[in-house]
N, C-alpha and C positions, 0 to 999 in steps of 0.2 A: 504494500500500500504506500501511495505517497506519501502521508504524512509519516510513515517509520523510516523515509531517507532522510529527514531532515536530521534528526541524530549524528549523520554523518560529516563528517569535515564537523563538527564542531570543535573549539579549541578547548584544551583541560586535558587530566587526565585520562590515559585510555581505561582507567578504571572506572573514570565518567560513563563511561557507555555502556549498558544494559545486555548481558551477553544473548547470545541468537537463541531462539528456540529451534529446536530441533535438529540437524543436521548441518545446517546450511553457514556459511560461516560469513562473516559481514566485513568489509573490506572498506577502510574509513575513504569517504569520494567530497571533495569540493566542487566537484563539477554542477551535482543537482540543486545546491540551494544558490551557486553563481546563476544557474538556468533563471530558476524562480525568481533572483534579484533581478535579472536583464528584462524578466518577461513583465515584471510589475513596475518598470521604471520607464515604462512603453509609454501607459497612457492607462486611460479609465473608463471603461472595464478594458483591461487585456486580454485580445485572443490567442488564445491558445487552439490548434491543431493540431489534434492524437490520430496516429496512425491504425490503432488499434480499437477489440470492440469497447464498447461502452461499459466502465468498472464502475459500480456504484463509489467504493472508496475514492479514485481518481476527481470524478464528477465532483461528489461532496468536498473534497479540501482543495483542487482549482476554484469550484466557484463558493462554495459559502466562506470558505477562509481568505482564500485570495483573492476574491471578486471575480476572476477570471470568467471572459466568455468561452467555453469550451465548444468546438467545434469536432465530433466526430467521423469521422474517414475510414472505414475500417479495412486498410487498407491488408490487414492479417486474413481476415476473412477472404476477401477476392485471391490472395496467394493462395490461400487451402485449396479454395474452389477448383486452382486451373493445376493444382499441383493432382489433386486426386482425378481430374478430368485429363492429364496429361497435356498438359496446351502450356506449359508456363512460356514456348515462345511468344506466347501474345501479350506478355505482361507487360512486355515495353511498350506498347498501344494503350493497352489500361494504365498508365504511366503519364502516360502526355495526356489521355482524355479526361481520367480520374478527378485529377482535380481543377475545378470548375471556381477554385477565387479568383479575387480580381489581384492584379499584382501588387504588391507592395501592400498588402490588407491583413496580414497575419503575422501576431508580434513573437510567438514560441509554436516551437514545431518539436512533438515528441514522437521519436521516433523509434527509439529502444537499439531494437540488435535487429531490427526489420530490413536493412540492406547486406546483412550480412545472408539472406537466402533468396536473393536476387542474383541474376549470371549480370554481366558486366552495363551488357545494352540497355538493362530494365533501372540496373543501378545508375549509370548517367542521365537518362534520363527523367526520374525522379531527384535525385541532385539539382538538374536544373529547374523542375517544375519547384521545388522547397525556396532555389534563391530569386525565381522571381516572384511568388507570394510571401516572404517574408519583408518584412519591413526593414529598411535600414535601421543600425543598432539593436537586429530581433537576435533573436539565440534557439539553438538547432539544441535537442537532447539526444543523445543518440550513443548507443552501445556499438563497437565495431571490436570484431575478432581478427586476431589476423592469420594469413594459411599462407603457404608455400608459394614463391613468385612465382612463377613459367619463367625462362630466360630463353631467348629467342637464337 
């Protein structure tokens, strides 16, 4: 949930922080509450644009806590779709058609690890579709893995 990232990157001790339940092990990050600072220093209400489906927790702490306008995309779901349909060539089309803002209209874009199951062509262009609906001074959230180069 998003409100249990904000614990992260705070400063103090690392005994300050509430250890993980269950298995999973929690890796202190400044990047998500730099996001949250960049996206609410936008304007009022900030939108935000989530790649993924609709989380009740997400929804409630973007907009009752942060005011935020949340805008839903689910752009996870269409990837299911065309990966169980076999068609993921077509994602670069659902890429460029997908999203319908106007440019320069959207102040945070969460994206997760959602380009990391994209092949090259779908990933550039979504990259460009994100830098021209993002606002100047907006901020991209986004988890990337990295795999083995090709060397040519």
């Amino acid at each position: 949930m998003l409100s249990d990232l904000l614990k992260w990157g705070k400063r103090g001790d690392a005994a300050d922080i509430a250890p993980p339940k269950g298995a999973e092990v929690v890796v202190p990050s400044k990047a998500f509450p730099k996001f949250l600072n960049a996206v609410k220093n936008q304007g009022d209400p900030s939108i935000v644009l989530d790649f993924g489906p609709v989380i009740g927790g997400n929804v409630a702490f973007l907009g009752d806590r942060l005011g935020c306008k949340l805008l839903i995309e689910d752009l996870v779901s269409e990837l299911d779709r065309h990966k169980k349909a076999g068609t993921t060539e077509g994602l670069t089309a659902v890429m460029e058609s997908r999203l319908r803002n106007d440019d320069a209209s959207v102040d945070g874009v969460l994206c997760w690890d959602f380009f990391d199951f994209l092949d090259k062509a779908a990933a550039q262009t979504l990259a460009r579709q994100i830098a021209r609906i993002l606002k100047p001074g907006g901020a991209v959230m986004g988890f990337f893995c990295s795999t083995a180069v090709e060397r040519a």
